[in-house]
C-alpha positions as CSV (number, residue, x, y, z in Angstrom):
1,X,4.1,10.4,12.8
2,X,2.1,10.0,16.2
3,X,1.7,6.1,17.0
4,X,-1.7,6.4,16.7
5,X,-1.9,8.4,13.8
6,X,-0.2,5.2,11.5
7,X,-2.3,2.9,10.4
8,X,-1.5,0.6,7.8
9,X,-4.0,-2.3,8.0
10,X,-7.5,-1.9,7.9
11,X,-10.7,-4.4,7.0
12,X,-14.0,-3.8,6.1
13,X,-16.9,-4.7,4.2
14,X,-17.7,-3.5,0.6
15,X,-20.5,-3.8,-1.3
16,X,-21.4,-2.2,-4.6
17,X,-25.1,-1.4,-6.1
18,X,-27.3,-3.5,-7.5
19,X,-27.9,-2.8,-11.4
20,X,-31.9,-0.9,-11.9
21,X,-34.5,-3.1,-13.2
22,X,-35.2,-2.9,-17.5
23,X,-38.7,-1.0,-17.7
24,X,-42.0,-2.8,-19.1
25,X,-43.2,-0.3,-21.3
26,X,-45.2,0.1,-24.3
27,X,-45.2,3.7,-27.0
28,X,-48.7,4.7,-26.3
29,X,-49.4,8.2,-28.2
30,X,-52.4,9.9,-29.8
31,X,-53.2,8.0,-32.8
32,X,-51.1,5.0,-32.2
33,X,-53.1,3.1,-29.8
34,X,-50.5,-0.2,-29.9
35,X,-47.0,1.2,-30.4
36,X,-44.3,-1.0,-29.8
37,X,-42.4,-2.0,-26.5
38,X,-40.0,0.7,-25.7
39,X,-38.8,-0.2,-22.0
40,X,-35.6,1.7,-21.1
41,X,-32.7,0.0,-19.4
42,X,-32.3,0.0,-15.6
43,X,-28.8,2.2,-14.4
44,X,-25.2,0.1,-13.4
45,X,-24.9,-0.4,-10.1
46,X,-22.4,2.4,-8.4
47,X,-18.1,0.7,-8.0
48,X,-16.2,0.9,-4.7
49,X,-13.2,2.4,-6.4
50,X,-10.1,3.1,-4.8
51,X,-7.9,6.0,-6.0
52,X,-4.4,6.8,-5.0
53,X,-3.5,10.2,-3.1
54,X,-0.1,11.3,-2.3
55,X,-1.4,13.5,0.4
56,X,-2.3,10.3,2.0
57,X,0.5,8.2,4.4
58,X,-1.7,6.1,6.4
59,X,-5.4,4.3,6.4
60,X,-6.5,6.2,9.6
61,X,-9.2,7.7,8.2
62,X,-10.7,4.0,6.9
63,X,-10.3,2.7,10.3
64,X,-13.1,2.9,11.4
65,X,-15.6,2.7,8.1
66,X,-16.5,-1.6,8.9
67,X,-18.7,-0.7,5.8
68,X,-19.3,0.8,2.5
69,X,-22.1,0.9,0.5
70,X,-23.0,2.4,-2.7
71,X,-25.7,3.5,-4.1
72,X,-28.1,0.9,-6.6
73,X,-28.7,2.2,-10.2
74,X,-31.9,3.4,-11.3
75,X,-34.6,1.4,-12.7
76,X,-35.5,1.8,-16.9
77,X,-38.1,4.2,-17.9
78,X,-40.3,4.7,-21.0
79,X,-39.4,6.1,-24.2
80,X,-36.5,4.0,-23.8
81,X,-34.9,6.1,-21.0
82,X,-32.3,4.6,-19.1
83,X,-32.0,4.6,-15.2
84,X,-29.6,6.7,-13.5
85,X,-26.3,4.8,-13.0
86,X,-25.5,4.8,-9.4
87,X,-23.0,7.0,-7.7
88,X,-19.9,5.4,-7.2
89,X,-17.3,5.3,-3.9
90,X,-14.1,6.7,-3.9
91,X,-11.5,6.1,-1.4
92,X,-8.3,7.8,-1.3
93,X,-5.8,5.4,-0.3
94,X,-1.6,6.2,0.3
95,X,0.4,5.2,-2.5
96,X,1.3,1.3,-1.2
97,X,-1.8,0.3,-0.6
98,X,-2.8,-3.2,-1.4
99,X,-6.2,-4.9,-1.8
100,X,-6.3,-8.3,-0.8
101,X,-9.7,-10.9,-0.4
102,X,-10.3,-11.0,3.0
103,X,-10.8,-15.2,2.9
104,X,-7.8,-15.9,0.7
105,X,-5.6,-13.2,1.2
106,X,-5.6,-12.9,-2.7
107,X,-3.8,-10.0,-4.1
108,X,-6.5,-8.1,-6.1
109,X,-4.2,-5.0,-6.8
110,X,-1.9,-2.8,-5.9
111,X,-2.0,1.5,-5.9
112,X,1.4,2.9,-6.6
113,X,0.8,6.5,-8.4
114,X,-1.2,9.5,-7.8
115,X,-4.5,9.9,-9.1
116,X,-4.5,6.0,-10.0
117,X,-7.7,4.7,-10.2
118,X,-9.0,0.9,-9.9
119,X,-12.5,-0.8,-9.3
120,X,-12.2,-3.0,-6.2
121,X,-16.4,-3.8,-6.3
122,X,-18.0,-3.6,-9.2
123,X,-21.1,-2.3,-9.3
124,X,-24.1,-4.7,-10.9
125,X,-24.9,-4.4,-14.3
126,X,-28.7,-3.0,-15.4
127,X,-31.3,-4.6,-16.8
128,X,-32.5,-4.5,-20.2
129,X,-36.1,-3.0,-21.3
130,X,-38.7,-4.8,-22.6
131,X,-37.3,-3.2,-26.1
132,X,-34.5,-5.6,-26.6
133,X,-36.4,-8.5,-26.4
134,X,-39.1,-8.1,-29.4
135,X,-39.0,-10.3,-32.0
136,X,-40.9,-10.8,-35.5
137,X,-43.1,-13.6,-33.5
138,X,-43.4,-11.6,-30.2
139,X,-43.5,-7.8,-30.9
140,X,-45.1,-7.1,-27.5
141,X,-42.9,-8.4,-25.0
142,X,-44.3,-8.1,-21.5
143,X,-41.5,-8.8,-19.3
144,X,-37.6,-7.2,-18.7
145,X,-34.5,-8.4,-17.6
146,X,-34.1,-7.6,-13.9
147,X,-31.3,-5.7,-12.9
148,X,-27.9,-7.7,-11.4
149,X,-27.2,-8.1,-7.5
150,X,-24.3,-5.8,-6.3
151,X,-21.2,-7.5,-4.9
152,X,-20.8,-8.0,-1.0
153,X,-17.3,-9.0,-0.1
154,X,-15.1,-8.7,2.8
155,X,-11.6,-6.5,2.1
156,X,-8.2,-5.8,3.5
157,X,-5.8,-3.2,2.7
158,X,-2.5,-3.1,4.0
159,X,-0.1,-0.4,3.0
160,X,3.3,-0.6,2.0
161,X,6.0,2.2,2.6
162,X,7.0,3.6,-1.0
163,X,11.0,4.2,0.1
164,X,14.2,4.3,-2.5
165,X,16.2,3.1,1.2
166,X,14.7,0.6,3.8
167,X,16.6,0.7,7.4
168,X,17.1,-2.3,8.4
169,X,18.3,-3.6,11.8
170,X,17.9,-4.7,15.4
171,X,15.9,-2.3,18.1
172,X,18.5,0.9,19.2
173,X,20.9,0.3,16.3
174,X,20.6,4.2,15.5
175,X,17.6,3.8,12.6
176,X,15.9,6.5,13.9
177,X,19.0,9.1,15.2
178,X,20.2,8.4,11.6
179,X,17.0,9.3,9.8
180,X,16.7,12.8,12.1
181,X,20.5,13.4,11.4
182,X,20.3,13.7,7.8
183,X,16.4,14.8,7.1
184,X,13.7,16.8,8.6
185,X,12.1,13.5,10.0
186,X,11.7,13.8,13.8
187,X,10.7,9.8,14.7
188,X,11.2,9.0,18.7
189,X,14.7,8.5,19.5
190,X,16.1,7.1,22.7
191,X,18.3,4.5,24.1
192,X,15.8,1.2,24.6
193,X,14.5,-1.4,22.5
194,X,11.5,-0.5,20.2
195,X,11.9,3.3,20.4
196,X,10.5,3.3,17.3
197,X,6.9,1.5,16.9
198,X,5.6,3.1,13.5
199,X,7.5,3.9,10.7
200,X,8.7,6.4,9.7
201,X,9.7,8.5,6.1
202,X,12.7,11.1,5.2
203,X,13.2,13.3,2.3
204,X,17.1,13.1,2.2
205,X,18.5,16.2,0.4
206,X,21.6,15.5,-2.2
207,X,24.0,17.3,-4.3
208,X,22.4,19.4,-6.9
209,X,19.0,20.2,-5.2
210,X,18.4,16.1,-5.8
211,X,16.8,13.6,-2.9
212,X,15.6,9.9,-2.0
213,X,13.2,9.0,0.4
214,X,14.3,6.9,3.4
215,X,12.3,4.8,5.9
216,X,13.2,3.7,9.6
217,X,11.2,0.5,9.7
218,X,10.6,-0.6,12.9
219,X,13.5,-3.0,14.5
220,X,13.6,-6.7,13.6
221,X,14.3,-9.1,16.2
222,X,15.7,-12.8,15.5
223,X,12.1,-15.0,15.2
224,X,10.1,-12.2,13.7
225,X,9.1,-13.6,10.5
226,X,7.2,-15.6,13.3
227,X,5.6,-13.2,14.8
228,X,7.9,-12.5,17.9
229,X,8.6,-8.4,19.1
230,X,6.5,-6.6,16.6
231,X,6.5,-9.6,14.1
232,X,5.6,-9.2,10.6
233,X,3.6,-6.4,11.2
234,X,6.4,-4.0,9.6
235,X,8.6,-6.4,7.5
236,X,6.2,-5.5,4.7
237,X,7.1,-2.2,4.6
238,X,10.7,-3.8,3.5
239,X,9.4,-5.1,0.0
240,X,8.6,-1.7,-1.5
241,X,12.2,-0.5,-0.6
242,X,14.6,-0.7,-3.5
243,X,18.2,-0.5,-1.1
244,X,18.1,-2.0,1.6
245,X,20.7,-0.6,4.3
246,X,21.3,-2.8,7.3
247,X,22.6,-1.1,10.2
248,X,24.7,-2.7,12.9
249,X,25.9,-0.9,15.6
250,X,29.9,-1.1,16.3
251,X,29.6,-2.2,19.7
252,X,27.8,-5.5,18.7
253,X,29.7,-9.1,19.7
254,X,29.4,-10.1,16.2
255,X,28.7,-8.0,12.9
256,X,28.7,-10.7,10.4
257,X,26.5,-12.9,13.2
258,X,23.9,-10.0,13.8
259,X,23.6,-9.6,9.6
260,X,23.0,-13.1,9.0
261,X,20.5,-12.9,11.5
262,X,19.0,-10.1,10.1
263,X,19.2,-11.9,6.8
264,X,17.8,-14.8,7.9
265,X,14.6,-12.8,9.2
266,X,14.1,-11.5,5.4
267,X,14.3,-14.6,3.8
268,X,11.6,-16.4,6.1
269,X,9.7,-13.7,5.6
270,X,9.9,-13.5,1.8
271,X,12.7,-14.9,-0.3
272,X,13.0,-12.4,-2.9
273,X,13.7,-9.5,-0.4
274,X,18.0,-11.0,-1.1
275,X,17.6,-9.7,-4.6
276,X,17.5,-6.3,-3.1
277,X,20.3,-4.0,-3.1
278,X,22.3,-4.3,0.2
279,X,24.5,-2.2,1.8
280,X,25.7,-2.3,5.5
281,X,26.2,0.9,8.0
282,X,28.2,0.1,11.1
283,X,27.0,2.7,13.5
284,X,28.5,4.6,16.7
285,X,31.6,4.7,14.9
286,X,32.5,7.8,17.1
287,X,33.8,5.4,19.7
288,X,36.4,4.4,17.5
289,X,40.0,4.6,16.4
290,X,41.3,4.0,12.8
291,X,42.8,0.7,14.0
292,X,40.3,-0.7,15.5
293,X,37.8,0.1,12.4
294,X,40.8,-1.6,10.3
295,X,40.4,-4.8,12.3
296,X,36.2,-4.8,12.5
297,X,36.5,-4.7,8.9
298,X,37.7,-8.7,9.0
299,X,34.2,-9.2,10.5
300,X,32.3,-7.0,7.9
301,X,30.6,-10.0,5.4
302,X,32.5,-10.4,2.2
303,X,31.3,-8.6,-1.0
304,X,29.6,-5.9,1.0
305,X,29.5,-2.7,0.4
306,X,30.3,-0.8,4.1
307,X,31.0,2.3,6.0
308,X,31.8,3.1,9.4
309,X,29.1,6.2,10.7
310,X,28.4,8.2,13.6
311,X,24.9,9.8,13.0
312,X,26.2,12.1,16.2
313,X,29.3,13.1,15.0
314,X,28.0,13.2,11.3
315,X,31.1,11.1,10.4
316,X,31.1,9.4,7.0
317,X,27.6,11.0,6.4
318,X,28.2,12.2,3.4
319,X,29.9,9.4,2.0
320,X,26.9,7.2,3.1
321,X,24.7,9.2,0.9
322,X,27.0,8.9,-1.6
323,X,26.7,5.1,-1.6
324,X,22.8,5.1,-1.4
325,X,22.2,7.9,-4.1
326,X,24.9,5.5,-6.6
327,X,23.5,2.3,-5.6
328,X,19.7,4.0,-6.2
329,X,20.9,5.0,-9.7
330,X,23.4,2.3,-10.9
């Protein structure tokens, strides 16, 4: 994924159709000089609707749209002929996305299948014809309902990774060589903070021609449920991750110090990310001996789960994938 390719927050105005105007009409034919009313109702408005695409993994291509309008309905017609409804909006979003009101921040909805359809602005509703109004003490009613005002409302959507594994972990603790090691993902690797600035998704293959999807999420730094480093911009990614595998790197002064950190982060950010799976990857294992893994194990947080790696030897790989796929399933 190019940096400026990801997208995942975008704002804009939507506003749906006003609803056609009922028709003022009267049957007037050969031979029946004073037929009755028979106004036709005005067209619904057109929807914004939003519709999920799995093709889709980013909002770049709503970036820059600040508005979208659709179209009103059609006014009513004689003969009792409705208006045309008008056309509605689609938007193909990436499955993740979720609406919120731009003023409150509301949660509207959230897209999370392909081909899922929901209606973020409804489209006004059209009047009704002179017809439905006649009574048996005013047969020729000479007025219709006018048709209803379209919506006009300010929207975000932000997406959300879809992910079976969220990485999680401080800048350069090998996210990113471990996601290239074991898929076909090629995110920016090197050996500074922040390599990593968008994040990024793996198929990982498995026994038996199975897979889960992975995702390097951007590093977390100790104060960025505040907004420090890259802030909350990517802990939301986190919440759509079922595992979540924190990776600390062997030559850190303290493991169980760096994951209550990290744990710490989460929880400001949103308490129910601890009812998440967690499992724990100590990386650049290749610098070690047996003993000395024996000993860092004292420091490894009680109850768990944990494995030693080396995404650049492949050491313990397998066996990682073997924890993820079981805790994925169990």
């Amino acid at each position: 994924m190019a940096d400026s390719n990801f997208i995942d927050y975008v704002k804009f105005c939507s506003r749906s159709g006003a609803g056609g105007s009922g028709s003022v009409h009267f049957r007037r034919e050969k031979h029946v000089p004073k037929g009755g009313p028979d106004g036709g109702d005005g067209g619904r408005g057109g929807h914004i609707i939003l519709r999920g695409n799995a093709q889709h993994w980013t909002l770049l291509h709503l970036k820059y749209k600040k508005h979208v309008i659709a179209d009103a309905g059609g006014n009513g017609e004689g003969g009792r002929r409705k208006g045309k409804d008008g056309d509605d909006i689609f938007l193909d979003v990436p499955l993740g996305t979720v609406a919120k009101d731009a003023e409150s921040m509301e949660v509207r909805f959230e897209i999370t299948e392909d081909g899922q359809e929901v209606v973020l602005t409804r489209g006004g509703r059209g009047g009704l014809g002179n017809d439905h109004f006649k009574t048996a003490t005013n047969q020729a009613p000479h007025y219709a309902q006018p048709g209803e005002e379209g919506i006009d409302e300010w929207i975000v959507l932000e997406l959300k990774l879809l992910a079976d594994v969220g990485l999680v972990g401080f800048p350069n603790a090998g996210k990113s060589t471990l996601l290239a090691s074991i898929s076909a993902a090629k995110p920016e690797i090197g050996d500074y903070p922040f390599t990593t600035l968008v994040p990024n998704l793996g198929v990982i293959p498995y026994r038996d021609d199975k897979s889960f999807v992975m995702a390097d999420i951007p590093g977390i730094i100790e104060g960025a449920a505040e907004g420090r480093g890259l802030g909350i911009r990517f802990l939301r990614h986190i919440e759509r991750n079922s595992i979540l595998l924190f990776m600390i790197p062997a030559d850190a002064d303290s493991i169980q110090e760096q994951y209550q950190i990290l744990l710490g982060e989460l929880e400001k950010y949103n308490p129910e990310l601890l009812d998440k799976k967690r499992l724990l990857a100590i990386t650049k294992a290749d610098m070690l001996d047996e003993q000395l893994m024996e000993e860092m194990k004292e420091d490894v947080p009680v109850g768990l789960p944990s494995v030693f790696i080396s995404a650049v030897s492949q050491f313990n790989l397998d066996k990682l994938k073997d924890m993820l796929w079981t805790a994925i399933n169990d």
